[in-house]
C-alpha positions in Angstrom: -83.3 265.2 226.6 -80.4 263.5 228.1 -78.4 260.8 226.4 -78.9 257.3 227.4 -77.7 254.2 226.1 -80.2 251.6 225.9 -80.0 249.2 228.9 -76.9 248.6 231.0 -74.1 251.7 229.6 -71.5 250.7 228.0 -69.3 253.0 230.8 -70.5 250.2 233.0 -70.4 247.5 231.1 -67.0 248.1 230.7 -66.0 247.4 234.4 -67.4 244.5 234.3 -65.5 243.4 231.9 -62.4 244.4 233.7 -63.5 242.6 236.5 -64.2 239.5 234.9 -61.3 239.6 232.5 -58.7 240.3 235.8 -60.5 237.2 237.8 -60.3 234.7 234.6 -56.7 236.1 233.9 -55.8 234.4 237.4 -57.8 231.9 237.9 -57.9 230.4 233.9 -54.9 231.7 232.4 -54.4 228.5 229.9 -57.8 229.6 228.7 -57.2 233.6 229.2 -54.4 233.6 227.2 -56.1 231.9 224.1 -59.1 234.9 223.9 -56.1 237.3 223.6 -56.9 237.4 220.1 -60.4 239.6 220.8 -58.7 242.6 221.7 -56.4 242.6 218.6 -59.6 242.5 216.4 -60.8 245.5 218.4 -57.6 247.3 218.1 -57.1 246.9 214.5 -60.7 247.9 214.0 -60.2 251.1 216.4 -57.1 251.9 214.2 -59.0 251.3 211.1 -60.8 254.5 211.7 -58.2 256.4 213.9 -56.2 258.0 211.5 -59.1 259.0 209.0 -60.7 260.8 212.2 -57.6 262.5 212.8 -57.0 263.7 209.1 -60.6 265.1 208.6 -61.6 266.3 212.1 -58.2 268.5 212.1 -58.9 270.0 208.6 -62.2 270.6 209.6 -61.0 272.0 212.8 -58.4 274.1 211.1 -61.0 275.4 208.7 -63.5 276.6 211.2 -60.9 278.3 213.1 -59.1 279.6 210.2 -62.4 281.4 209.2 -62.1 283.3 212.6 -59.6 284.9 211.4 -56.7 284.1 214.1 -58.2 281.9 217.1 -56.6 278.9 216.4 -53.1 280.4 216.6 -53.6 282.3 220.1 -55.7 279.3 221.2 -52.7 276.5 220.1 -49.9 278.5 221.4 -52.0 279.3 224.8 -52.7 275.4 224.9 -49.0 274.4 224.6 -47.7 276.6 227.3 -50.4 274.5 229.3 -49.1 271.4 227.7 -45.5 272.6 229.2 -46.2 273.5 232.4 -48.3 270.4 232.8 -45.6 267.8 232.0 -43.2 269.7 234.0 -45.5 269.7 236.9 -45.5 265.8 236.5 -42.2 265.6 236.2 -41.1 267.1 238.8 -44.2 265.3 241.7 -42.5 261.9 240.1 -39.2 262.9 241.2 -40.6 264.3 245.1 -42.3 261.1 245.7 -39.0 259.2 244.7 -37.5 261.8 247.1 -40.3 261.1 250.1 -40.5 257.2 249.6 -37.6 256.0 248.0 -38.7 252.7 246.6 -35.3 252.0 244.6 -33.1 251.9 247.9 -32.4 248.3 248.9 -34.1 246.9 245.8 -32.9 244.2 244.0 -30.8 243.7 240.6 -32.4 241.2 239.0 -33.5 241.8 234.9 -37.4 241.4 234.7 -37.1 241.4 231.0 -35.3 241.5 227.9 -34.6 244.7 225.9 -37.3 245.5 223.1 -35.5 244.0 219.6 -34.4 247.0 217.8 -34.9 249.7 220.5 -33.7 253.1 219.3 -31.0 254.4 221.2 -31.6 258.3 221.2 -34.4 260.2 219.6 -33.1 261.8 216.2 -34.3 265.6 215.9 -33.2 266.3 212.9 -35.1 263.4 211.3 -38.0 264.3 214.0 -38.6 267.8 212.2 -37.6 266.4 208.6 -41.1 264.2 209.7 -42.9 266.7 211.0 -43.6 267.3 206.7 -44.6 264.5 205.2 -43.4 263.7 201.9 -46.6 260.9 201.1 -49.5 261.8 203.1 -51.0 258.1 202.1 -47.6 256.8 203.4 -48.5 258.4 207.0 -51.8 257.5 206.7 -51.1 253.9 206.2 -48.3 253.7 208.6 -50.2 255.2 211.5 -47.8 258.1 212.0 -50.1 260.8 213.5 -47.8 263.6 214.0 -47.2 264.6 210.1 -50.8 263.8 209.6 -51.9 266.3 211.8 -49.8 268.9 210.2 -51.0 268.5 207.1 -54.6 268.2 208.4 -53.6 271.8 209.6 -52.3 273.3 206.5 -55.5 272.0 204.2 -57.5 273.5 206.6 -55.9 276.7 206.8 -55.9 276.5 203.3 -59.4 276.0 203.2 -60.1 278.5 205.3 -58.0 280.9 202.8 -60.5 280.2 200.3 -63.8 279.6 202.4 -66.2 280.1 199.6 -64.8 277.5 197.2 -63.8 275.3 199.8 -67.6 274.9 200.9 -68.9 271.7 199.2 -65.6 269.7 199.9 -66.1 271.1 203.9 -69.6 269.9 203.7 -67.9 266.1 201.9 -65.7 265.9 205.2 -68.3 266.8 207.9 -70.1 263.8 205.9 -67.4 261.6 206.5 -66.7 262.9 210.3 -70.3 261.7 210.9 -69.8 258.4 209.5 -66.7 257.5 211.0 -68.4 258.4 214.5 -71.2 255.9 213.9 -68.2 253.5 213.1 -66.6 254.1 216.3 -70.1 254.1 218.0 -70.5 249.9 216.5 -66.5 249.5 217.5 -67.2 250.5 220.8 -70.2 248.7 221.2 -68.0 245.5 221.5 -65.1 247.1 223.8 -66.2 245.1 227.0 -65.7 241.8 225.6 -62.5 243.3 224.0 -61.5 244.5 228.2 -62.2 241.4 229.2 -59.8 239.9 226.9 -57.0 242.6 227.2 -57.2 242.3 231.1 -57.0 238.3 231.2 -54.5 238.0 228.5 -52.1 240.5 230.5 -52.7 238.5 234.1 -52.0 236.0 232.2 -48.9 236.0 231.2 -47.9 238.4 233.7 -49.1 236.7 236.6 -49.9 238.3 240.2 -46.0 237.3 241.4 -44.5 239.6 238.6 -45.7 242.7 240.7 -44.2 241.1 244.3 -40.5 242.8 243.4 -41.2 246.2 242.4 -44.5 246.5 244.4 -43.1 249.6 246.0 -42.6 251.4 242.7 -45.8 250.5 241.6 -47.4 251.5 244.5 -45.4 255.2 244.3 -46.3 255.3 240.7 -50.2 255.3 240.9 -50.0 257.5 244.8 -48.5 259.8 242.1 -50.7 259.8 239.5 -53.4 259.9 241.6 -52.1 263.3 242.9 -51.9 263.9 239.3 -55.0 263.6 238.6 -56.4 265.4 241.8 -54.4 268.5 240.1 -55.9 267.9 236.8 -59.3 268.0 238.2 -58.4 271.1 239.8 -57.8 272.9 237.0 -60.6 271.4 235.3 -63.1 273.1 237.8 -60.4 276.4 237.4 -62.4 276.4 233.8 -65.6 276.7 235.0 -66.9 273.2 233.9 -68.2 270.8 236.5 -65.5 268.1 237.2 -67.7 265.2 237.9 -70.2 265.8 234.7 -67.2 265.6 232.8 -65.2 262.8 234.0 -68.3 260.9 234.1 -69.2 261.6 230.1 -65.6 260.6 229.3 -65.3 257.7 231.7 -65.5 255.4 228.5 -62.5 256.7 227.2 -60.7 256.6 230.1 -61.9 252.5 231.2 -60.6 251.9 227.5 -57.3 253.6 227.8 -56.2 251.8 231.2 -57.4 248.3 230.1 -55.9 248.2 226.9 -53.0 250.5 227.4 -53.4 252.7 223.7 -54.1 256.4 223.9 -54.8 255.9 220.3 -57.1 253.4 220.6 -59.4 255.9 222.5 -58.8 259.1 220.4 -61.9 258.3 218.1 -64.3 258.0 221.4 -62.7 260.4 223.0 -63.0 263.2 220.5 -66.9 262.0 219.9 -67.4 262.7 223.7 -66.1 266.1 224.0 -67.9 267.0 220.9 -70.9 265.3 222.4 -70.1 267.7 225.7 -70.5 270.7 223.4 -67.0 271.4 222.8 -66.6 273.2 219.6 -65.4 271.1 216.8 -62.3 274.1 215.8 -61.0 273.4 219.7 -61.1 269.8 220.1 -59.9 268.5 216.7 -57.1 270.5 216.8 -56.0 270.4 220.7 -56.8 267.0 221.2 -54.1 266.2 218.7 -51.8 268.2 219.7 -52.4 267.0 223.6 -52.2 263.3 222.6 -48.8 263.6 221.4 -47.3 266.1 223.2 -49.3 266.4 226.8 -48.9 263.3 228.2 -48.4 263.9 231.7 -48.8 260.2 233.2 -46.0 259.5 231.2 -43.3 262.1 232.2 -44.4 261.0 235.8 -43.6 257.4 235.1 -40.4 258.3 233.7 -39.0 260.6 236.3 -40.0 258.4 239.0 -38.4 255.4 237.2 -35.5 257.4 236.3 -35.1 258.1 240.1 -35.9 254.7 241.4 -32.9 253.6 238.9 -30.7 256.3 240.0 -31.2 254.8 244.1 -30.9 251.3 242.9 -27.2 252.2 241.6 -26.5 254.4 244.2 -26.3 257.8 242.4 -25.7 260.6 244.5 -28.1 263.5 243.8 -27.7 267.0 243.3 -29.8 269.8 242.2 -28.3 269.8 238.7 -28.8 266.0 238.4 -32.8 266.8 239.4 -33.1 269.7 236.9 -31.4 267.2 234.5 -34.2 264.4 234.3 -37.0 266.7 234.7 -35.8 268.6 231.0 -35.0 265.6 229.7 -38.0 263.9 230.6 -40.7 266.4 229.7 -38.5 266.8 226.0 -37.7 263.3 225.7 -41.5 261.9 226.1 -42.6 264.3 223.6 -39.5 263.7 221.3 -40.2 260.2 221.5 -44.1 260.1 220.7 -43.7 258.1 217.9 -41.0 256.0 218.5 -41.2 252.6 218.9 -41.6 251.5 222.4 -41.0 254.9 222.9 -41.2 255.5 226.7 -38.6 252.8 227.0 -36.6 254.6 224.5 -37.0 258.1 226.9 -36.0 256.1 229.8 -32.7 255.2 228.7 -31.7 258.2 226.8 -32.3 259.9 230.4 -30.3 257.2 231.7 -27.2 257.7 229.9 -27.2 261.5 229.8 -27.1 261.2 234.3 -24.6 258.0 233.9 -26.4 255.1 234.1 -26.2 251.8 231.7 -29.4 252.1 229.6 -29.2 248.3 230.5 -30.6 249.3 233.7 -34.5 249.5 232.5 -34.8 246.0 232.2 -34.7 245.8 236.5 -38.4 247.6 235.8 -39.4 246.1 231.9 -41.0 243.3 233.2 -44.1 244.8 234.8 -44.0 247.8 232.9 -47.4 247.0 231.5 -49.4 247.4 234.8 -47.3 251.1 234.8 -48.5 251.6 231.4 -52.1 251.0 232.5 -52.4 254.0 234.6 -50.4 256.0 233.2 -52.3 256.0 229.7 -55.2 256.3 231.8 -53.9 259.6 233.0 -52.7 260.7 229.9 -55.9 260.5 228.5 -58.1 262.4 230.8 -55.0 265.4 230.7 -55.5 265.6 227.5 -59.6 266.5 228.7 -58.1 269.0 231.2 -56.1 270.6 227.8 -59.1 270.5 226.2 -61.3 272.5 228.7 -58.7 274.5 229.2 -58.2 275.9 225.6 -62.2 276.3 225.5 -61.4 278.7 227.7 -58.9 280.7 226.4 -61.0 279.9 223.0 -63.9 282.1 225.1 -66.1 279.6 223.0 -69.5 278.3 224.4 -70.2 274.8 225.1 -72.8 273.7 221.9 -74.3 270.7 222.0 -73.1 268.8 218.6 -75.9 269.1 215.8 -77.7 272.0 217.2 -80.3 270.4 219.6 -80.2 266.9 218.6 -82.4 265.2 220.8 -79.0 262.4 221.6 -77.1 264.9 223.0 -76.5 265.4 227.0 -77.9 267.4 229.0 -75.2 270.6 229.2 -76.5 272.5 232.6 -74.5 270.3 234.8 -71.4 271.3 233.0 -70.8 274.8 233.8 -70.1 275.4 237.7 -72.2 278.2 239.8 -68.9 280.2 240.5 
């Protein structure tokens, strides 16, 4: 049987709520601005569960692949070569389309905002690595810092693994709790279009239409590019042998929910239910989701070379093929450096800024509206990190299962796989 939700989807549902939240945003925004306090209950809600789901769907995804005795390994290196080419691929398209259209020639000087209060000014990589191991793993969990959480979801499932037969009933424990905190996400998600709707109004709202009228251009550039982006994605995601539209259209909830309220993490709980819904084995997607969330996210290296570029035009900089090799390492290492960073794309901005001779001061020209980039780009971000997926499913040589066996709530999986 084929999964449906009960009356109008929720996939749906969603749009309108973008809709409605985008008109009220401009035509009410005294009243817009006053609901803002609906998507905060959703977001703290969605991160009550986030990081739980990230702890037990790694070990459990370690564990299973750890009792394959080596997949994991060739599958996660395989996966981050993909994660590297990908984000250098979008590096280097937000740089060509500065090149074609040039939006930052002739633009203006003016500050749209003021600089985040206690920006970092580089990314520390000694302290990143020290992190990497956390010394309180209820520290991390209660701070919401995913990256040592996910290693040490790793090593107790690898552990696990290492002693499979005693490690049974407490396996069986977190499957449990993997099931419950999907029905949580499943009554979080339920009230995500009124939660749009309030996201969408609150930002028009104290944005406002005219905001975009100066940097129009860039924005324009911007999503050309990560549209082109995501035409590439989808390429490779029917080089896989899956059936693009299928796909897209199961995760489309995910995706509404990432460019309306601007948080990949917000959608990791849905998003992981979805591809385990699509029959992606639990060993692949709790353990390259993960890693792809923090360390694959292409809309953001586009964003911040074209910015980067844009910048350079606005102050004149004359470029060279050093200067273009320049921001394209720095921005594919300095996005993933700076994962967990405060306000960390703005952080990666201006350490690329001051390593090509620019006052980090100049970010704030682009600050302002850096919200309606950050829509898209999360957006994009977010359905990459699908295209990882599928692609270490792949290299996995793992079937597409339907999750619990033939549960009648599952989707239907024959459109998934392509002819070819």
């Amino acid at each position: 049987m084929t999964y449906r939700h009960r009356g109008i989807p929720v996939s749906l549902q969603m749009i309108l709520g973008l809709v409605l939240g985008a008109l009220f945003g401009v035509l009410m925004p005294t009243i817009a601005v006053k609901l803002s306090f609906l998507s905060t209950i959703f977001a703290h809600a969605i991160k009550m569960v986030v990081m739980p789901l990230i702890l037990f769907s790694v070990t459990v995804g370690a564990f299973r692949a750890g009792s394959q005795r080596g997949s994991l390994g060739k599958t996660a290196a395989l996966s981050i070569a993909f994660f590297i080419v990908a984000t250098v691929f979008a590096a280097a398209l937000g740089l060509a389309l500065n090149y074609v259209f040039h939006p930052g020639v002739g633009a203006s000087l003016t500050e749209t905002a003021a600089m985040p209060k206690n920006l970092a000014g580089r990314v520390d990589w000694i302290q990143f690595l020290i992190d990497l191991v956390p010394a309180n793993i209820v520290e991390a969990l209660a701070s919401g810092n995913s990256v040592p959480v996910l290693v040490f979801g790793v090593l107790l499932g690898s552990a696990l693994a290492a002693v499979e037969e005693k490690a049974a009933p407490f396996v069986a424990v977190l499957d449990s709790a993997l099931a419950a905190l999907f029905k949580m996400t499943e009554w979080v998600v339920a009230f995500s279009p009124v939660a749009i709707f309030a996201a969408l109004a609150g930002l028009l709202a104290s944005k406002g239409l005219s905001a975009l009228m100066p940097l129009v251009k860039l924005l324009g550039v911007a999503y050309l590019g990560l549209t082109i982006l995501t035409v590439a994605l989808t390429l490779v995601l029917k080089a896989t042998g899956l059936r693009a539209r299928a796909v897209i259209k199961h995760v489309s909830e995910p995706l509404i929910l990432a460019f309306t309220t601007r948080s990949s993490e917000i959608t990791y709980p849905l998003h992981l239910k979805k591809l385990t819904e699509l029959g992606v084995p639990q060993s692949v997607a709790s353990t390259i989701l993960p890693l792809s969330y923090i360390f694959n996210r292409d809309g953001a290296v586009l964003y911040t070379a074209l910015a980067v570029g844009y910048l350079a035009d606005v102050y004149h900089l004359t470029w060279s093929w050093p200067l273009v090799f320049t921001i394209i390492v720095l921005t594919t290492i300095m996005i993933d450096g700076a994962a967990n960073v405060p306000s960390g794309a703005v952080v990666a901005i201006t350490v690329v800024l001051g390593a090509i001779g620019l006052p980090a001061e100049a970010v704030l020209l682009i600050l302002g509206i850096d919200a309606f980039f950050d829509m898209g780009r999360t957006a994009v971000n977010v359905y990459a990190s699908t295209v990882a997926t599928a692609v270490a499913l792949r290299v996995s040589g793992e079937p597409l299962v339907p999750a619990g066996g033939h549960d009648e709530r599952a989707p239907n999986l024959a459109p998934l796989r392509s002819n070819a």
